[in-house]
C-alpha positions in Angstrom: 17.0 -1.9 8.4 18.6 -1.2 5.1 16.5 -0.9 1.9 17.3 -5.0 1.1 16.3 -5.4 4.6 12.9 -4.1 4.0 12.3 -5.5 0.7 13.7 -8.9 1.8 10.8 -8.5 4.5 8.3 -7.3 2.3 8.5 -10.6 0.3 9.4 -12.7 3.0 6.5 -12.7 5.2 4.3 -13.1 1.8 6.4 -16.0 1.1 6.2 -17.3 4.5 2.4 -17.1 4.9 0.8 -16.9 1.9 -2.6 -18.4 3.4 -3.0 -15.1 5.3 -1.2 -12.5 3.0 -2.1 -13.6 -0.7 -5.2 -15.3 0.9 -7.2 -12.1 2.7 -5.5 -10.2 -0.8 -7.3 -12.5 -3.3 -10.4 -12.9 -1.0 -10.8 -8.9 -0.5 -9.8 -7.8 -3.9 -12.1 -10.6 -5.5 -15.0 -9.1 -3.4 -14.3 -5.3 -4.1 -13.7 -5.9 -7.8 -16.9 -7.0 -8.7 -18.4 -4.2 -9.8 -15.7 -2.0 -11.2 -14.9 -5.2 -14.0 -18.7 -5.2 -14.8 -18.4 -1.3 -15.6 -15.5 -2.3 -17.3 -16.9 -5.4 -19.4 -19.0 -2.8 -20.5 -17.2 -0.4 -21.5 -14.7 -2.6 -23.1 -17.6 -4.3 -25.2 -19.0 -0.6 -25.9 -15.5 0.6 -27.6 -15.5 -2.9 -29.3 -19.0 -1.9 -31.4 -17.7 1.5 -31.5 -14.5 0.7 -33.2 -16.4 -2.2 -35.5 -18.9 0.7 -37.0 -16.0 3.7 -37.5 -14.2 0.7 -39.6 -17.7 -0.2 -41.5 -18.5 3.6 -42.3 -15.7 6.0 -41.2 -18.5 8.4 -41.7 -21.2 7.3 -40.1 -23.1 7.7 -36.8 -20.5 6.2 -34.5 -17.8 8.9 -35.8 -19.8 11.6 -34.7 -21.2 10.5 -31.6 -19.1 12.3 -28.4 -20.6 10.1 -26.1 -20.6 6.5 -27.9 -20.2 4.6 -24.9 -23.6 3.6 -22.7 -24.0 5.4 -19.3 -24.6 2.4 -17.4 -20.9 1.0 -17.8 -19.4 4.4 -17.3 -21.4 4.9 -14.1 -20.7 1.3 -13.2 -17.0 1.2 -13.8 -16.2 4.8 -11.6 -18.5 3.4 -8.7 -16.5 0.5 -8.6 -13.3 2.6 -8.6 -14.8 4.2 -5.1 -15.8 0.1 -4.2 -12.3 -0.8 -5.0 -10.9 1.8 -2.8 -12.9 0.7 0.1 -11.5 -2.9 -0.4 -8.3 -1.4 -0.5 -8.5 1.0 2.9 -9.8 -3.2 4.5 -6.7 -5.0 3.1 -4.3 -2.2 4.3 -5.5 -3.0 7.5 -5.6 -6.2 7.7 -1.9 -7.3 6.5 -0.6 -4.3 8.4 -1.7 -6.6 10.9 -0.1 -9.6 9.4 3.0 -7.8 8.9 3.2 -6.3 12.8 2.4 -9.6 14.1 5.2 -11.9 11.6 7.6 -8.9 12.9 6.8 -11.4 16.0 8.2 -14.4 14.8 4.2 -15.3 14.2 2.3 -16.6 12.2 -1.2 -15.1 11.7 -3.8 -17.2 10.5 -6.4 -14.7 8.3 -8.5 -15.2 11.9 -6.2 -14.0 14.1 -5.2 -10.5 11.6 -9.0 -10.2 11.5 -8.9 -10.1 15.2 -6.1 -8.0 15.2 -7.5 -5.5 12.8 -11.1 -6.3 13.4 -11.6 -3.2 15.9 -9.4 -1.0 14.2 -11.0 -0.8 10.4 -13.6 2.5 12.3 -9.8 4.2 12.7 -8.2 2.9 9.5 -11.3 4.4 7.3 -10.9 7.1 9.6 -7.4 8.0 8.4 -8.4 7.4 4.6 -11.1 9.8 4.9 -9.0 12.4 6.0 -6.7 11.7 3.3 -9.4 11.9 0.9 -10.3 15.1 2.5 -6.8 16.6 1.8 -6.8 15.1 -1.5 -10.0 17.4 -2.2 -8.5 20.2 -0.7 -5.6 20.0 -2.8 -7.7 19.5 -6.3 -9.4 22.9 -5.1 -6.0 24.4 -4.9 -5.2 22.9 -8.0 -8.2 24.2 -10.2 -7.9 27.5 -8.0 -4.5 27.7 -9.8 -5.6 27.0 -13.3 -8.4 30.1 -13.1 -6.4 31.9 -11.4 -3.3 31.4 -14.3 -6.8 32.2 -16.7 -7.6 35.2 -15.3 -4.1 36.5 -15.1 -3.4 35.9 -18.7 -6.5 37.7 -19.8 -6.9 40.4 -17.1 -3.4 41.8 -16.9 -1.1 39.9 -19.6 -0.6 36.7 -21.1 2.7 36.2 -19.4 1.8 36.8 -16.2 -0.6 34.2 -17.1 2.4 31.7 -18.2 4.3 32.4 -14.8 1.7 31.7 -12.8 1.0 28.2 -14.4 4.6 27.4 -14.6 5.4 28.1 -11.3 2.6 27.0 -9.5 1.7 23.9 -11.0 4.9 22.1 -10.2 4.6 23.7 -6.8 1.4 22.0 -5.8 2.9 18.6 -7.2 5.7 19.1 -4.5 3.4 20.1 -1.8 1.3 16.5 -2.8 4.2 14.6 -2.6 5.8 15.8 0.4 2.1 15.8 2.1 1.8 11.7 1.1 5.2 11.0 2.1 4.9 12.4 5.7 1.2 11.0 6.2 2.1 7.2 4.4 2.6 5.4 7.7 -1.1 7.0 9.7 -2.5 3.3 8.4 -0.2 1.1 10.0 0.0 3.4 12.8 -3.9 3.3 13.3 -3.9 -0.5 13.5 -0.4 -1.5 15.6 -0.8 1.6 18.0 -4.3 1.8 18.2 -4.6 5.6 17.9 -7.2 7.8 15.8 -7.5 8.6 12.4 -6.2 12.4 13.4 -3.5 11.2 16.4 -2.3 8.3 13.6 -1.7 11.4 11.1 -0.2 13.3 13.7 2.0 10.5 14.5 3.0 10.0 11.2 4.2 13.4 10.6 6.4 13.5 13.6 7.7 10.0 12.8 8.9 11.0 8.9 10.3 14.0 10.7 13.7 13.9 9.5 13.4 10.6 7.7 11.5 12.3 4.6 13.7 11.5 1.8 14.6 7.9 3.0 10.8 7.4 2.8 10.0 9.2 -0.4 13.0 7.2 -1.9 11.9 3.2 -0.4 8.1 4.1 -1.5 8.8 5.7 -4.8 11.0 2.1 -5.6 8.1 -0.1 -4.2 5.3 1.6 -6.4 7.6 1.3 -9.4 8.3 -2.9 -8.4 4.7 -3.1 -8.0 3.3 -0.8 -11.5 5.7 -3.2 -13.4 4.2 -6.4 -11.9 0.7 -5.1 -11.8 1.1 -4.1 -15.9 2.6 -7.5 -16.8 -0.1 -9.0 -14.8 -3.4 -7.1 -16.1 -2.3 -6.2 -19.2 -2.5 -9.7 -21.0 -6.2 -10.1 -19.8 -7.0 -6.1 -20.4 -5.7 -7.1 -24.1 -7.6 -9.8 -25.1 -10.9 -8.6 -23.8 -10.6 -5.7 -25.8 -9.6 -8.0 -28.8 -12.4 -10.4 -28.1 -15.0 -7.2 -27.8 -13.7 -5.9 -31.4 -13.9 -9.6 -32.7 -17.2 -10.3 -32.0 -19.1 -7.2 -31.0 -22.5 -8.3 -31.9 -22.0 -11.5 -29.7 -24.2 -12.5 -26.6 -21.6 -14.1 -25.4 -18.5 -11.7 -25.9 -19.4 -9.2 -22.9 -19.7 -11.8 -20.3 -16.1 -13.3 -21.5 -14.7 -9.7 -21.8 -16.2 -8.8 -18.0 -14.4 -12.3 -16.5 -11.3 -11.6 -18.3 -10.8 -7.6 -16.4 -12.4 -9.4 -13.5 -9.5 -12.0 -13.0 -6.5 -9.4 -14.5 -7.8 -6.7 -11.3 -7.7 -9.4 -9.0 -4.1 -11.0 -9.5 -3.0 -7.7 -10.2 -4.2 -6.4 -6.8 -3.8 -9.7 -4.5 -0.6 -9.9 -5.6 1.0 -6.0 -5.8 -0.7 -4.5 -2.8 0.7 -7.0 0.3 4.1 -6.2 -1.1 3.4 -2.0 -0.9 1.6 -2.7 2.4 4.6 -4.3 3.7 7.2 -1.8 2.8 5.0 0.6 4.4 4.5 -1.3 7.7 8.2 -2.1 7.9 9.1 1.5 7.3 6.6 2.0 10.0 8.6 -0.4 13.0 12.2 1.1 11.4 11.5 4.1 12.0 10.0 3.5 15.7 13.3 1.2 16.0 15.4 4.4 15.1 13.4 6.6 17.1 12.1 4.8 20.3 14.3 2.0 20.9 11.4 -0.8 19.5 13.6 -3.2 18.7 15.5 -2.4 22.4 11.6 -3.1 23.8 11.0 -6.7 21.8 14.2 -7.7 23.0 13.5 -7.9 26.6 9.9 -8.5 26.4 11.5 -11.7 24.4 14.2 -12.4 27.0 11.5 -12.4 29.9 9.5 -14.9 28.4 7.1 -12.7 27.1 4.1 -14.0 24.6 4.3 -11.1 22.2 1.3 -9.6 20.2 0.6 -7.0 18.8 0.0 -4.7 22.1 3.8 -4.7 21.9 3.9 -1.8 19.5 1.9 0.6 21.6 3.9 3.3 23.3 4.5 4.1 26.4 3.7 8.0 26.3 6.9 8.4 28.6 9.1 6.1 25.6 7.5 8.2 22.8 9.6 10.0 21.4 13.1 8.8 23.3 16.2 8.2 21.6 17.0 4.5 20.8 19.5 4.0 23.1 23.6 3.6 22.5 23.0 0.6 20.1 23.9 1.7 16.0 22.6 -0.3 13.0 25.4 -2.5 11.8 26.4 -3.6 8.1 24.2 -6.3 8.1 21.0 -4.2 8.4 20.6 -5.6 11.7 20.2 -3.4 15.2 23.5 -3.9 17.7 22.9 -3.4 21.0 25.7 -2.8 23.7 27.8 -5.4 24.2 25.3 -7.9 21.8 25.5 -9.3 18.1 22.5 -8.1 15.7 19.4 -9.7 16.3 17.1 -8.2 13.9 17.3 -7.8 10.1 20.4 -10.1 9.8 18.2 -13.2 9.0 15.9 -13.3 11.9 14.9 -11.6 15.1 17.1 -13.1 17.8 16.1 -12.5 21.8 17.4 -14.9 22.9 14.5 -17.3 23.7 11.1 -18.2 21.6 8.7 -15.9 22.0 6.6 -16.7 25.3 9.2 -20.4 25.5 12.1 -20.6 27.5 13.9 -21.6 24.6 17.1 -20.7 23.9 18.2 -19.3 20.3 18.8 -21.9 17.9 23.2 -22.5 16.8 21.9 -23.5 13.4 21.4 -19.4 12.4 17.4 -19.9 12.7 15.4 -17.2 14.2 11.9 -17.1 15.8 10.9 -14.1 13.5 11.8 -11.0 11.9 12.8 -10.5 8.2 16.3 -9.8 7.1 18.7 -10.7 4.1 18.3 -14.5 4.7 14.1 -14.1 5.7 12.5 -16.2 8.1 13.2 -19.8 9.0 16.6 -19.5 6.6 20.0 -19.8 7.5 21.1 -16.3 8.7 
């Protein structure tokens, strides 16, 4: 699959099923938002007072308060940071099962991803502790390096010092990035090929093997797409609870407006930026088992046999792990060519030849059963 192949996708099977995409999205990040925009409500409504007595007396209590903001919403709003990760670490796994499944030619209901990905959220929180554990590990490195650029400026000479910050400090932002990049696919790796949370970051490593800069490059694009959207999205409802909290500071009324308006800006910027992000990173994911294991080579003739595909499919044969693709090449079109056969995947749809578990034959009107290319799914290919 190309880049438009994968972003096409991306969109495409939130356009195609939005009950099960936007729908677990909304419903997840509506539950797991809660109490981050309650911290935030108060917050917001804390700097509104703040700012109101700094204008009345520039001189007064407010300006020389370090802490003017209550404990309570500060607490409030970085537990719900921690809450809103845990809604996040659900959602990946659910519409990696969404996206696996409309890969398929299916479409999930939200039951049927919650089956899918019911059994594997132990695994998929799992992976994101380890990742958390790395990202600790690396914050020790990182304030190991700033004492250690301290002690060397002040025990031996400033410049050594200097070096040692300049040097190392873009270092460990390398090592960070190259670390996420090679370990971004353990989620939709723990929930298709039902592995553990350290087999799915093992797998993950050896799959981005070679593949590293492709990845970094297709992520780096989709968290840009999404910042933008997310910004345009939250910032509007960010803005005029802050406005409303400097307006009317004293109000009874003004926190609980200010609280509803971050509460709905998190949630449509979440329920609508994260499937996108997950998809990329679940069709990234099946590319790169295409490229390297013949996948696509494996749908086909499950497909042609009459086959009812699910998500089992995309568990490996430990003898297939690991094999080359096969003689087919990826064709202009984004689209995988086997020997002797026309692209069936990432043109417009996935073609086998037959309905998945139908006798059917492929439609002549350039529909396909599935898949997500330039022309998505259900469009004329």
């Amino acid at each position: 699959m190309t880049l438009g192949d994968i972003y096409n996708g991306a969109f495409g099977y939130i356009r195609q099923n939005p009950k099960a995409t936007l729908g677990l999205a909304l419903i997840v990040t509506a539950l797991f938002s809660i109490v981050s925009s309650i911290g935030m409500g108060g917050y917001l409504a804390d700097y509104g007072r703040v700012m109101q007595e700094t204008l009345d007396d520039p001189s007064g209590p407010a300006a020389g308060d370090p802490t003017p903001f209550e404990l309570w919403s500060i607490v409030t709003m970085y537990a719900g940071i921690l809450v809103s990760y845990i809604g996040q670490i659900v959602l990946t796994g659910l519409l990696a099962a969404v996206v696996g499944l409309a890969v398929l030619g299916r479409r999930p209901t939200m039951r049927e991803a919650l089956q899918v990905a019911r059994g594997r959220l132990p695994a998929v929180f799992g992976v994101a502790l380890l990742l958390l554990l790395l990202i600790l590990l690396w914050t020790a490195l990182a304030v190991g390096l700033i004492f250690g650029a301290v002690l060397l400026g002040t025990a031996v000479h400033p410049v050594a010092g200097v070096v040692t910050g300049v040097l190392g400090v873009p270092a460990l932002i390398v090592l960070a990035v190259w670390i996420y990049v090679r370990t971004s696919l353990a989620m939709p790796v723990a929930v298709l090929e039902r592995a553990g949370p350290a087999s799915a970051l093992a797998r993950s490593w050896r799959l981005t093997h070679h593949s590293w800069w492709r990845v970094f490059g297709l992520l780096l694009l989709a968290q840009i797409l999404v910042s933008i959207v997310v910004n345009l999205l939250s910032t509007p409802f960010t803005g005029a609870a802050m406005v409303l909290a400097f307006i009317a500071p004293e109000s009874a009324w003004a926190p609980a407006v200010a609280t509803a308006l971050a509460y709905v800006g998190t949630v449509l910027a979440g329920a609508l930026g994260t499937p996108f992000v997950i998809g990329v990173t679940t069709l990234l994911y099946i590319d790169l088992r295409m490229r390297r294991e013949g996948l696509d080579l494996k749908l086909q003739a499950a497909t042609q046999s009459g086959e009812h595909l699910d998500a089992e499919v995309y568990v490996p044969d430990e003898a297939a792990a690991g094999a080359p693709a096969g003689s087919g090449s990826y064709g202009q079109s984004g689209g995988y060519t086997p020997p002797g056969g026309d692209p069936y995947y990432g043109g417009g749809a996935y073609y086998g030849g037959a309905q998945p578990g139908t006798s059917q034959s492929r439609p002549q009107d350039g529909h396909g059963w599935g898949g997500y290319g330039q022309g998505g799914p259900g469009t004329s290919a």
